[in-house]
C-alpha positions in Angstrom: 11.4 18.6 17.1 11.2 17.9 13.3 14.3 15.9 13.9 12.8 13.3 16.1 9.5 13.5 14.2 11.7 12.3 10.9 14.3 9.7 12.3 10.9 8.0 13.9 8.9 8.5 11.3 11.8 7.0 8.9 11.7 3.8 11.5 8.5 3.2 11.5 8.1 3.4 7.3 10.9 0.9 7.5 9.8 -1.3 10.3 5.7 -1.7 8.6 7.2 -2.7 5.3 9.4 -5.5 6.8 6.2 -6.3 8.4 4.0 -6.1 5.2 7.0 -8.1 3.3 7.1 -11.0 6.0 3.4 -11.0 6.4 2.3 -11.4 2.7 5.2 -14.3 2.1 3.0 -16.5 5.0 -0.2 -15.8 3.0 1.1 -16.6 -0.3 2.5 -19.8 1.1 -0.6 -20.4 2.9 -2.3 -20.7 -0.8 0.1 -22.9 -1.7 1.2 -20.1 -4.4 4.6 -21.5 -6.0 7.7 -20.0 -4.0 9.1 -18.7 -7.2 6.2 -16.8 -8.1 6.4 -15.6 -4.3 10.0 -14.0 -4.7 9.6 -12.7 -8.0 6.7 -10.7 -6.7 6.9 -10.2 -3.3 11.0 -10.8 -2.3 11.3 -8.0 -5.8 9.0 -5.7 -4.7 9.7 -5.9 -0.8 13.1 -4.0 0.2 11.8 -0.9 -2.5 8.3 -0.4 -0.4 10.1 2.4 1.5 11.0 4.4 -1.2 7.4 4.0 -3.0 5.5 4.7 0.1 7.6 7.8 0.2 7.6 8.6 -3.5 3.8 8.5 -3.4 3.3 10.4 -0.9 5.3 13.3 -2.1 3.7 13.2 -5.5 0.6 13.2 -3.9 1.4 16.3 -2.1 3.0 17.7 -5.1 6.5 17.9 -4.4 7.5 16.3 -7.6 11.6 17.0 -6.5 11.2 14.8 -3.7 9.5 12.2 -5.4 12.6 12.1 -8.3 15.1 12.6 -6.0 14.3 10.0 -3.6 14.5 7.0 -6.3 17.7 8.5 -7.8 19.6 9.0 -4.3 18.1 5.4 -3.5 19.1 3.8 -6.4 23.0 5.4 -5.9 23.2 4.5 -2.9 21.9 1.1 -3.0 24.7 0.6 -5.6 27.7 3.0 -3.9 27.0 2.6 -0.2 25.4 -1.0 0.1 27.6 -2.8 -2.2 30.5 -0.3 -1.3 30.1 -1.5 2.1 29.9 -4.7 1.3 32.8 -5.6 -0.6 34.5 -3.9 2.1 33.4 -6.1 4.7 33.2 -9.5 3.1 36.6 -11.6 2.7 35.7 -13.9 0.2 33.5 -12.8 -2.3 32.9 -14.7 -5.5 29.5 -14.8 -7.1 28.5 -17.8 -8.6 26.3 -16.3 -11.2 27.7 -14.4 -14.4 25.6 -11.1 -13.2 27.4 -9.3 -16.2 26.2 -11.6 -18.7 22.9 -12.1 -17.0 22.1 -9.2 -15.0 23.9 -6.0 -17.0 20.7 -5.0 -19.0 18.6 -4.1 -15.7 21.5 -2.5 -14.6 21.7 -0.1 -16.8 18.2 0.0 -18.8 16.1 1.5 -16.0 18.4 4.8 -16.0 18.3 5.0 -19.6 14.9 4.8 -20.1 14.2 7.5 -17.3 16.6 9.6 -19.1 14.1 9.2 -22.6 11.4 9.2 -21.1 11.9 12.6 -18.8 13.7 14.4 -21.5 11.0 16.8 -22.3 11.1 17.2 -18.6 8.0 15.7 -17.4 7.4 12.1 -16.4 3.5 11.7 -17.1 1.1 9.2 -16.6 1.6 7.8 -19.4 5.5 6.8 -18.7 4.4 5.4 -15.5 2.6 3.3 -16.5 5.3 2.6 -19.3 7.5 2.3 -16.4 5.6 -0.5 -14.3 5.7 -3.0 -18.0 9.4 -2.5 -17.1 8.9 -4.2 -14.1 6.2 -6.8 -15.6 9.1 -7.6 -18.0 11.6 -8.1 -15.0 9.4 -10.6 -13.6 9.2 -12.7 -16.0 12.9 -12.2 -16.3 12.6 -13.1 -12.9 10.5 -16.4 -13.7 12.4 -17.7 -16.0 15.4 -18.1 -13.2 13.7 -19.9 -10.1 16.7 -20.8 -8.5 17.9 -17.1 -7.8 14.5 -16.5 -6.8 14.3 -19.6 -3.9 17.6 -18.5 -2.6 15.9 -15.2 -1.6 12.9 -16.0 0.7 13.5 -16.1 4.0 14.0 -19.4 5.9 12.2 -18.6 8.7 9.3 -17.9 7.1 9.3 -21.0 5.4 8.9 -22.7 8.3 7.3 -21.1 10.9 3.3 -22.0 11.4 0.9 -19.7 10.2 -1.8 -17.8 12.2 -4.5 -15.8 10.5 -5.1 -13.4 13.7 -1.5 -13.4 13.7 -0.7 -12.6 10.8 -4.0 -10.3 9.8 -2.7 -8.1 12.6 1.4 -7.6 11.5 0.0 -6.7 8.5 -2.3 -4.3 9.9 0.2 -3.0 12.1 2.1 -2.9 8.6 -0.1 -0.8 6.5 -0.5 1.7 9.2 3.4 2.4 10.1 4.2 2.4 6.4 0.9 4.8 5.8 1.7 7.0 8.5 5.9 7.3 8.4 5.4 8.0 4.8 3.1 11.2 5.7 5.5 12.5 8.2 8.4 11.3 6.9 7.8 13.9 3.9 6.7 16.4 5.9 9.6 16.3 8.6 11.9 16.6 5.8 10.3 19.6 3.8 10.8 21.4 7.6 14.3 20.0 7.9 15.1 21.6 4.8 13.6 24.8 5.6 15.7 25.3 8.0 18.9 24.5 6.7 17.8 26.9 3.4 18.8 23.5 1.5 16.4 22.3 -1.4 13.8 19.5 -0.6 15.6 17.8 -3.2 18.9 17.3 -1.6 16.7 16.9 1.5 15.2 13.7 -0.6 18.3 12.9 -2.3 19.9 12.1 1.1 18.4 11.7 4.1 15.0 10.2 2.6 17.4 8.4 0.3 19.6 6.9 2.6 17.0 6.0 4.9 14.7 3.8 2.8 18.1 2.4 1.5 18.2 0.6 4.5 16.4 -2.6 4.1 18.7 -3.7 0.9 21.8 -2.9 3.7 20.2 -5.1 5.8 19.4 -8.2 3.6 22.7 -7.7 1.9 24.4 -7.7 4.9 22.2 -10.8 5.8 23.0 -12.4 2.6 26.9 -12.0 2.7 27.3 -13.5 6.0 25.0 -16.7 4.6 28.4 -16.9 2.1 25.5 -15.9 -0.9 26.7 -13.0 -2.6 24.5 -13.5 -5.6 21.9 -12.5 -3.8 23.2 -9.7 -1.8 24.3 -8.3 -5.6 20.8 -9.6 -7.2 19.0 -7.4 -4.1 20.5 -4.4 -5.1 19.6 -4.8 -8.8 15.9 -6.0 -8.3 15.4 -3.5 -6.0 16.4 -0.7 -8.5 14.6 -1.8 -11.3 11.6 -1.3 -8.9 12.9 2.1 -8.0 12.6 3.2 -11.3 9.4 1.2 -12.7 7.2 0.8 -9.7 8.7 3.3 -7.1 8.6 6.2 -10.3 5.9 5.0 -11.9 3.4 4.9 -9.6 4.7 8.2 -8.4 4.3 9.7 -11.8 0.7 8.1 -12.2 -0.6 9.9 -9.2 0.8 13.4 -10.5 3.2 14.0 -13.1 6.9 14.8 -12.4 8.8 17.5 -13.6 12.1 16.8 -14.0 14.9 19.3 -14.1 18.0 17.7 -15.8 20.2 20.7 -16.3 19.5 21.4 -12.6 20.0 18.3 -11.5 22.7 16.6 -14.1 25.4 15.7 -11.0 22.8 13.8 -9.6 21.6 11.9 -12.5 25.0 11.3 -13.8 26.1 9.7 -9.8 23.5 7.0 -11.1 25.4 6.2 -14.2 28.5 6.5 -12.9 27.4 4.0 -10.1 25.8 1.5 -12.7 28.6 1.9 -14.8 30.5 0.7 -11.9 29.0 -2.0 -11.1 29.2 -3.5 -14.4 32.4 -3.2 -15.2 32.9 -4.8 -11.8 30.7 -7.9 -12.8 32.7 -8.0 -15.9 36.4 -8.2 -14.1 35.0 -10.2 -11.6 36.7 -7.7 -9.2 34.7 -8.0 -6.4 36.8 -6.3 -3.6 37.8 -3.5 -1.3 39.0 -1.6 -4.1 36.0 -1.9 -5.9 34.4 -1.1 -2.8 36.6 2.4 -2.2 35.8 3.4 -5.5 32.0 3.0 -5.6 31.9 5.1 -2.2 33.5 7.7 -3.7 30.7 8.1 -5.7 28.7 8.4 -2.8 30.7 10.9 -1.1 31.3 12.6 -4.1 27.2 13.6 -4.7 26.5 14.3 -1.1 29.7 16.7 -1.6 28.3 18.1 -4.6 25.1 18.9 -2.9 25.8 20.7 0.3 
């Protein structure tokens, strides 16, 4: 039963935050807010709502593992799978945008400064909230580049008419799916791995992981076949900086996390190795199946190491 309860629960944390997302860009255009300032905030924050609805929640119910290993399986797979998959599928794909001379630092920044930051082996309050100027700092990154930021709202919110009643109830709807998948989303998958005499960890690292990965897949997808890889690629890396800053540091703000690195070393090293990756990808251009095999190996590779 705990099966069901998880896969719908999963759905449902994945299906309020598109509706939270969707809903919030029609009020902010409602105001008149500037789009730019719209996708830096919202279109940044949007695809990583999963995994900090989830994150949360597990702090909150102080199962710091799940918390950790939830950001770090979603920011590997968001690299590995997502892109993997990606630059298997598409046929042509050639960035217009330098993203290793632009976009390498928030690659690669966010893991380092978990690693400083957790060496002691605690994330406290403190570093969370370091952790979310991380993400003020990407935003203004984020202003400073408005064209990269247009490209990624959505057209059809753009243009469709808005409704208060309409839209007061999505996000409603929203709050309440996110809210409640969250809750049994965590607890489905501390039963899950109960029963398999697995870790809630690996439980977090994978399943919870690969589930809230799942909006970036989608958009990326979505982006790819719109013939605009840089935003498929600048998804990924948005959404990881928030993974680390907000995701992590509003998990660590509502209880510390402990952090095992001994332990869990494999894992933490499948997020450098990914990052790593992808930035020597950006910098040989070699956007292609190859590149795409090899950053699924990484992938297959950690889920390996933890069953």
């Amino acid at each position: 039963m705990e099966y069901a309860i998880f896969i719908i629960s999963m759905s449902a944390l994945v299906y309020g935050a598109g509706h939270i997302v969707t809903q919030s860009e029609k009020i902010a255009l409602h105001f008149d807010i500037p789009q730019f300032i719209i996708g830096a905030t919202i279109i940044a924050l949007g695809t990583s709502l999963p995994e900090m609805a989830a994150s949360i929640t597990a702090s909150y119910q102080g199962k710091a593992d799940m918390a950790v290993a939830n950001v770090l399986g979603s920011v590997t797979f968001n690299i590995s799978l997502v892109l993997g998959i990606i630059f298997l599928l598409a046929k042509n794909l050639n960035p217009k945008r330098d993203i290793f001379k632009n976009d390498s630092i928030w690659v690669i920044a966010p893991p380092i400064l978990f690693v400083l930051m957790g060496y002691d082996g605690e994330i406290s309050r403190f570093d969370g909230v370091l952790f979310w100027f991380l993400m003020l700092a990407y935003l203004l990154f984020l202003n400073s580049d408005r064209k990269k930021i247009l490209e990624a709202l959505d057209e059809e919110v753009l243009k469709e008419k808005f409704a208060w009643g309409k839209t007061t109830l999505f996000l409603l709807v929203g709050f309440v799916f996110v809210i409640a998948g969250a809750q049994y989303t965590i607890s489905s998958a501390s039963q899950i791995a109960a029963n398999f005499g697995v870790s809630e960890w690996v439980i977090a690292l994978i399943l919870i992981a690969f589930g809230t990965s799942l909006p970036e897949l989608v958009v990326s997808i979505i982006a790819v076949r719109k013939n605009n890889a840089d935003m498929a690629i600048g998804n990924i890396i948005g959404s990881n900086v928030a993974n680390f800053s907000v995701v992590l540091g509003s998990a660590a703000i509502t209880n510390p996390l402990h952090v095992e690195f001994l332990k869990n070393g494999f894992d933490i090293l499948s997020v450098f190795a990914s990052s790593i990756m992808l930035i020597y990808i950006s910098a040989t251009k070699l956007y292609s199946k190859p590149s795409g095999i090899m950053l699924l190996s990484i992938i297959v590779l950690m889920i390996g190491h933890s069953f």
